[in-house]
C-alpha positions, 0 to 999 in steps of 0.5 A: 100909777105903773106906767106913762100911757095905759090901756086898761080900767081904772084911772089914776088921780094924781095929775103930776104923773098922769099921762094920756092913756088908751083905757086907763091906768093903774092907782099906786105910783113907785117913788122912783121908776126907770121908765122905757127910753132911758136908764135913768132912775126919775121919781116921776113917769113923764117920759121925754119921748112919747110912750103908748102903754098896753095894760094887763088889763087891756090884753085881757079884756080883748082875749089877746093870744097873739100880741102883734093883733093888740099892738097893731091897734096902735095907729103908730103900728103898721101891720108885719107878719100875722095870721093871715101872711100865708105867702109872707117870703118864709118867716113863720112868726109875727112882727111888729112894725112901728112907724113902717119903717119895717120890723127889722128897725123896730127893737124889741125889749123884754123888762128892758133889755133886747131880746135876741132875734129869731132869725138872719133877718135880725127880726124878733118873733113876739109869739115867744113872748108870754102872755099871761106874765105881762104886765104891761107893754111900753111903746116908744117911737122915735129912734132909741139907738143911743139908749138901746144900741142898734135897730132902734131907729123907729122905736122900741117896744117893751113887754114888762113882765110880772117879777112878784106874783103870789098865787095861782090862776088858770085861764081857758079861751076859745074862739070861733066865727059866726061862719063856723071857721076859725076855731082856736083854743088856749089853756094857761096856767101860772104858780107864783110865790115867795119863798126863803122869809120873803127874800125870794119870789118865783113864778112859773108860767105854761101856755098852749094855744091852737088857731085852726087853718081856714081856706080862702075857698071858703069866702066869697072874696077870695075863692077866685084870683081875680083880674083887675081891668080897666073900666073906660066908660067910668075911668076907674079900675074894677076887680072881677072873679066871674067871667060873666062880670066881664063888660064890653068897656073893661080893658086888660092892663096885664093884671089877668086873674089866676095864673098862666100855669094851669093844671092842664098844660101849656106849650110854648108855639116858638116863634123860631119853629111854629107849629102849621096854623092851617094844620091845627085848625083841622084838629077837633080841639080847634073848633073856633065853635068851642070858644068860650063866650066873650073870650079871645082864642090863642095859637101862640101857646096851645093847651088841652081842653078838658077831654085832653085835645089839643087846644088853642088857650082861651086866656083873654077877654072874659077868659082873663078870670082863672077857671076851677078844676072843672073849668066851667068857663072854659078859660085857660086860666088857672084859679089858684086861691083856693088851695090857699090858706087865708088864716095859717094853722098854728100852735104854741107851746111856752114855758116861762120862770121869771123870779128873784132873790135877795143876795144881802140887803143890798144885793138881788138876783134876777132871772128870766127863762123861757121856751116855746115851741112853735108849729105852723103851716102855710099852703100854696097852690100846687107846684107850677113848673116853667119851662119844661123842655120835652123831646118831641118823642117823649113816649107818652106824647098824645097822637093830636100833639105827636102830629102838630109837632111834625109839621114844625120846620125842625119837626124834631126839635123839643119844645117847652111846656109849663104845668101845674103838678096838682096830682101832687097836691098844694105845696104844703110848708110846715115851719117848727121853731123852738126858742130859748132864752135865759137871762140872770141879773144881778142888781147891787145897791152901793148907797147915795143913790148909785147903783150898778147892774150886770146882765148875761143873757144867751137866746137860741132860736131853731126853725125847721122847714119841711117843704111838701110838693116839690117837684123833681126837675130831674126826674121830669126831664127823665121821665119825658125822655123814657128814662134812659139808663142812668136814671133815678130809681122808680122811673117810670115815663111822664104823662103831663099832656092834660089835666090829671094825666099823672098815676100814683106811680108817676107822682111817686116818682117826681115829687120830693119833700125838702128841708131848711134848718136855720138857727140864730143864738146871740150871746150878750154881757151887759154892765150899767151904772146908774145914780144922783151925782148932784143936787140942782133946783129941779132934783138930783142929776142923774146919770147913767154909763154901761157897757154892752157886748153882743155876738150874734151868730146865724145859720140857714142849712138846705138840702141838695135839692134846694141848693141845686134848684133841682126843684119846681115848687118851693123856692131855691136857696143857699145855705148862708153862716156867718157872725157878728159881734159888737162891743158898746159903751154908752153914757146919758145924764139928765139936768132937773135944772130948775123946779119947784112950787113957782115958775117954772114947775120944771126945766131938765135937758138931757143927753146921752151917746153910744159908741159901737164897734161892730165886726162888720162895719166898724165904729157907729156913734148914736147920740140924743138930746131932750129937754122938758119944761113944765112952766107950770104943773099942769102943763109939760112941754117935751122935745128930743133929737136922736141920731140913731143908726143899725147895722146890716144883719147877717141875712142882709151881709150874706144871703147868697141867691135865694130863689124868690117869685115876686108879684110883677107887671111886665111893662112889656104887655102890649097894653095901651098905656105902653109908650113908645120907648118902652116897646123899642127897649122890649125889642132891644132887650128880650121880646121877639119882633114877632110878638111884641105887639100882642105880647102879654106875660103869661103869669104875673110873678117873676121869678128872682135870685136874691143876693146880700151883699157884705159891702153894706154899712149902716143905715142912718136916721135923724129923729125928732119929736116935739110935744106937750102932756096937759094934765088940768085935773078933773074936768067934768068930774073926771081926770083929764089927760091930753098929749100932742106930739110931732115927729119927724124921722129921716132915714138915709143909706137904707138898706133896701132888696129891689124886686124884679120890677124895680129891674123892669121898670128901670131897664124897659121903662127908664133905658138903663141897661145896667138893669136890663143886664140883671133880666133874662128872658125866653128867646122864644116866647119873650117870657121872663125867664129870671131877674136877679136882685139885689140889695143896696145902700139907697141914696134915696132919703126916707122921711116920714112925719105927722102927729100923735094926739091922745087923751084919756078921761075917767070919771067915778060914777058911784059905789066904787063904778067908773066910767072911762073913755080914751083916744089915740089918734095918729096923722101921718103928714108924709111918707116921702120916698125920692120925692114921692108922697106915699102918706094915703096911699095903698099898694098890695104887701105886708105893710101896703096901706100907709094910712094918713089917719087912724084912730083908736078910741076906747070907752067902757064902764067898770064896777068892782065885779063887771067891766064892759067896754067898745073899742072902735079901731079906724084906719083910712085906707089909700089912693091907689092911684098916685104918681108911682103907683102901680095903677098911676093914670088908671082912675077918675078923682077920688076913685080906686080907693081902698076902703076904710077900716071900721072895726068895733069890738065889744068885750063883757067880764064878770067876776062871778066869784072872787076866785072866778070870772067869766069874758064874753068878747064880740070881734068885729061887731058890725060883721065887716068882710075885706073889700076886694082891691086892685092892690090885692092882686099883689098880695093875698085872697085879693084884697090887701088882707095885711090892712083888713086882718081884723074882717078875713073871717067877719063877726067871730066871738071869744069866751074866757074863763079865768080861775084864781086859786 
């Protein structure tokens, strides 16, 4: 047996180290292991802590090309950054997250040791990981800080890669869904052999792997940006993408559907200077007959209808819902999901060599090298720019306009505009990563038991961003003002009065493209000492003492026009640089106390401590204890307490106000669950008198400068977990394996960004005026101009518990077939954030859904030549009506939940040669799409498509062809 808790299958026979798996385990057991969360050699595989382990076997018999799809199947993985984070805040690769503390308190391991991360951020892109060479994939949860050094506060997962193939193998896969989209191919190929008499083995491994873009045009459920109202006659909220849905008992709660940019214009009517409303009526465009049905007319901001008159804007009623470029409805509202992508075109190249060689008969070298080339794409809606201002004799201004404008009070003064530039085409950002990493390991065996290791390890990760269908302010103000001398070259006077109102020459002018160049390298040095100091009735005792430097080095490099925010479109930013080093030392010792063939089979404890110094913050200490007893053989009881810890990264320490656009409800809409105190703090604090009671946000993301702040220190955590491992042998006539688990993580002094509405609500809703200092918002119109955020050492405890509960069963069935079935279940008894319960809940965002059960349960059947096997992942869904939540009130009991997911998969393989086999995999066997959700108003192709990444495109099939030479 190779591992403590295994997908894949076959199934180990020897009760004293099984443990429970996810598929099943491999036969042959080393006599001594090092096994993920210690240092510390052990002639067994029962860890302390509780470790999930992925197979080689199972990566391959689920057509795995992307690792974080496999490992989030984990029910104590959350979903981070996948295929379908089209609008994930920048970061172009995938995380893993374990417990939902967030990918950056997720350590990532590769054979043991850290990988550098990918970014500022301190997070580690698992794409660039290998996944033909793996051999198996361990996930610890619970803090591992004392063993591993900083970021281990939610646990560590661990991809052990093969160090000793001989041969050669090519692997073929394509996917496609029964919808025809979705295409994505691969090719792998891998040489291995010794060399030298044996003393050396070298194995190279290449990669190419292509995932095609599908739109969010391209399904039902997410071709309009919906709105989310309230239905009064059966007290819950409903999601709708057709004004024709739209019934008498629905209700505005200030989430419209598409946005208050449209393509065709808005102006601004100030309250200061308003335009004559018995002159507008006379226009043609103002014909109250041209209302759209059901919907409710406007002239506080004004617009162009689709033959380019003057307009009221029809944004209420059942014109909430965003209208095409065709405008069919006639809303004012902009649908923007469209140019949206629902799974982001990618491709990957990898080149790996991972081999050894024995130095002498006691010494070996390792080495590891890797490089990988990454390219994506991500779309967004084509640029909407706010607050254009615009003199009132702009040269191209249209006659309908020129004259409502003169009939103003200051009939000379310039008024503002927003537009969407969709001439210009969607924003279109294009991220190239290039990472590469080199390790060398030396290993000497000094005899009695002891050995002693060195490690030097360099990682350098490169991304470039090219950002396509910027807007130039400058050349917009220029252009509306005639372009006076001094102007950019090719200027040439605007025309944003209407829908498609711009010429190639005009589009020439304004549009630019910008650049971000980031790199991050970290530089590590590594010494261990491991060994048996004495002998005790359970065993030797074992120790383990090291010591450890690291320098981690970021920098993200912006062109002017990012800088200077000298653009409409992708969001501003700052250059950042800045460097961290740390030096470590760390010992552990384990105590086999008592054992043998009476009772008990086993008694150990265990400690270990890390003491770091940090360039930044200073001295951290972590530190851990655990203790196992096995009062017998079948029968393993476990228990450990870590206090863990991670240090600011350099992102968190020094960003320097980037621009974001945040998904927001301004409790300001003049809505009926705003209160009383909330309408006064609105008035003291930005919303003119005249407006505020029919105020309503014209988009619903605000824009944000987000800051770091080098005063931060390091998070805290307290992690213990408690639980058994039962092996009673064969049961039914196949071996059994059980584990339960109770964990428990408390995290304090987190490191949290606030988003505009955590500002929002505690100015308008909580009367904090420190907050309200943070908003700025348009005299005029009272629409949110900014808010800046920031980051912050929370006072505020996360605390996160429940139970983990596995088994495994394996049972021979006859001439070398077997039958296994496994199970993972996770219950999440709280997610306590200042009091509040988030456990079963559900809000949009990465990581939204906090399910309080999941399930995942493995069942097939093998012979030498066929395997088949189903695997059924459910996750409950969440309420999304909770005190807190953002639709708190707004649903009858038991209502508004998001659905569960049920996610079947069936996976066939045939070895139809000793050297050829053929895998045949159905994904999503029952053809589930994602629900439509209130909570995905806030995240992407309205529903929350993080929870549902496994429906986005329904029933899709995979086929692999793997030839062995």
């Amino acid at each position: 047996m190779a591992s403590t808790l295994l997908i894949g299958a076959s199934m180990a026979a020897t009760p004293a180290f099984a443990q429970v798996t996810d598929g099943a385990q491999e036969e042959d057991a080393p006599t001594t292991v090092t096994i993920t969360g210690t240092r510390i050699a052990r002639p067994d595989l029962e860890a302390p802590s509780p470790v999930t382990t992925v197979s080689a076997e199972q990566i391959a018999l689920t057509g795995t090309q992307t690792l974080e799809n496999l490992v989030n199947e984990l029910p104590q993985v959350i979903p981070g950054n996948t295929r379908v984070s089209n609008n994930s805040g920048g970061e172009n690769f995938a995380t893993l997250d374990l417990r939902g503390l967030g990918p950056g308190r997720t350590l990532i391991l590769l054979n043991g040791e850290r990988l550098p991360a990918s970014t500022t951020t301190g997070v580690t892109d698992i794409s660039q990981i290998p996944v033909g060479l793996i051999q198996r994939v361990d996930v610890v949860t619970g803090g591992a800080s004392a063993v591993y050094g900083s970021d281990a506060i939610a646990g560590v997962v661990n991809f052990i890669l093969r160090d000793d193939y001989e041969g050669m193998e090519i692997t073929a896969q394509t996917n496609i869904a029964e919808e025809g989209v979705g295409f994505n191919h691969s090719i792998s190929g891998m040489f291995g052999g010794n060399f030298a008499d044996g003393k050396g083995n070298i194995t190279l491994y290449a990669s190419y792997f292509d995932r095609e873009g599908v739109g969010q045009d391209r399904f039902d459920y997410s071709r309009t940006s919906s709105a989310v109202l309230y239905d009064t006659a059966s007290g819950n909220l409903v999601v709708i993408d057709d004004p024709r849905e739209r019934l008498a008992s629905y209700a505005d709660i200030g989430a419209p559907g598409g946005s208050g940019t449209p393509a065709w214009g808005t102006i601004t009517n100030s309250a200061a200077n308003p335009f004559n409303t018995a002159f507008l009526n006379t226009l043609p465009g103002f014909n109250p007959a041209l209302t759209p049905a059901g919907c409710g007319r406007s002239l506080g901001t004004l617009t162009f209808a689709p033959n380019g008159a003057l307009s009221p804007t029809y944004g209420s009623g059942a014109c909430t819902i965003g209208d095409g470029p065709n405008r069919e409805y006639g809303s004012s509202r902009y649908n923007f999901a469209p140019a949206n992508y629902l799974i982001t075109p990618y491709d990957r190249l990898n080149f790996s060599a991972i081999g050894s060689y024995e130095l002498g008969d006691d010494t070996m070298f390792r080495f590891y090298s890797a490089f990988t080339q990454a390219n994506q794409q991500v779309n967004l809606a084509p640029t909407p720019a706010t607050g254009i201002v615009v003199p009132y004799n702009s040269p191209l201004i249209p006659a309908d306009l020129a004259a409502a404008l003169a009939t103003r009070p200051n009939p000379t003064a310039p008024f503002t505009m927003t537009r969407r530039f969709t001439e210009t085409g969607p924003r279109d950002g294009r991220f190239k990563t290039d990472s590469f990493s080199i390790r060398g390991v030396i290993e000497h065996d000094l005899g009695n038991g002891w050995n002693v290791n060195a490690i030097a390890s360099y990682g350098r990760v490169d991304n470039a961003l090219r950002g396509i269908g910027n807007i130039n302010r400058t050349a917009v103000t220029q252009g509306l003002n005639g372009c006076p001398t001094g102007s950019l070259p090719g200027c040439v006077p605007l025309d944003i009065f209407g829908q498609n109102t711009l010429t190639p020459a005009m589009v020439n002018f304004v549009q630019i493209d910008t650049q971000t160049q980031e790199s991050f390298e970290q530089v590590r040095a590594a010494a261990n000492l491991t060994g048996e100091l004495f002998e005790l009735p359970g065993g030797a005792a074992g120790l383990a003492v090291g010591v450890e430097y690291r320098k981690d080095t970021g920098s993200t490099v912006v062109d002017d026009a990012m800088r200077t925010g000298n653009i409409y479109g992708f969001n501003a930013a700052q250059s950042i640089n800045g460097s961290i080093n740390v030096k470590e030392v760390y010992g552990e010792v384990r105590l086999p106390i008592l054992g043998g063939d009476g009772f008990p089979d086993m008694l150990a404890v265990g400690a270990g401590a890390r003491y770091s110094d940090y360039s930044s913050i200073g001295g951290l200490f972590n530190w851990k204890a655990e203790v196992e007893f096995a009062p017998i053989k079948e029968v393993r009881f476990r228990g450990t307490y870590n206090r863990a810890a991670r240090a600011p990264n350099v992102f968190e320490l020094f960003q320097n106000g980037d621009q974001g656009f945040y998904s927001t409800v301004d409790p300001c809409n003049a809505t009926a669950t705003r209160t009383a105190t909330t309408r006064a703090n609105c008035l003291a604090f930005g919303v003119p008198a005249a407006l505020i009671d029919t105020f309503s946000a014209a988009n619903s993301q605000a824009q944000g400068f987000a800051f770091g702040d080098p005063n931060l220190t390091e998070e805290k955590a307290e992690t213990w977990t408690v639980g058994a491992v039962i092996s009673p042998g064969r049961v039914l006539g196949g071996q059994l394996n059980l584990t339960i688990d109770y964990y428990n993580i408390e995290l304090t002094n987190r490191i949290a960004g606030q988003s505009p509405q955590f500002y929002l609500n505690q100015c308008y809703s909580q009367s904090i005026a420190a907050s309200c200092a943070n908003i700025q918002r348009d005299p005029g119109s009272g629409q949110i101009v900014a808010v800046n955020v920031g980051r912050l050492n929370s006072p505020t405890p996360l605390t996160t518990a429940g139970v983990d509960v596995g088994f495994d069963w394996s049972v021979p069935v006859g001439d070398g077939a077997r039958v296994f079935i496994s199970n993972l279940t996770t219950y999440v008894d709280k997610y306590d954030i200042g009091g509040t319960n988030y456990a079963d809940t559900a809000e949009g965002g990465i990581g939204g859904v906090t399910f309080r059960w999941g399930n995942t349960l493995t069942a097939g059947y093998r012979t030498d030549k066929f395997t088949g096997q189903v695997r059924y992942v459910w996750r409950q869904g969440g309420r999304q009506d909770y005190v807190g939540g953002t639709f708190e009130g707004l649903c009858s009991p038991g209502g508004c939940r998001v659905p569960d997911l049920n996610l079947v998969n069936l996976s066939l393989r045939y070895a139809v040669t000793d050297n050829f086999e053929l895998t045949g995999i159905v994904n999503n066997l029952l053809d589930k799409f994602p629900p439509q959700t209130a909570g995905g108003f806030f995240e992407q192709a309205n529903t929350n498509i993080n929870f549902y990444d496994s429906y986005a495109l329904g029933r899709n099939f995979t086929f692999q062809a793997k030839i062995k030479l």
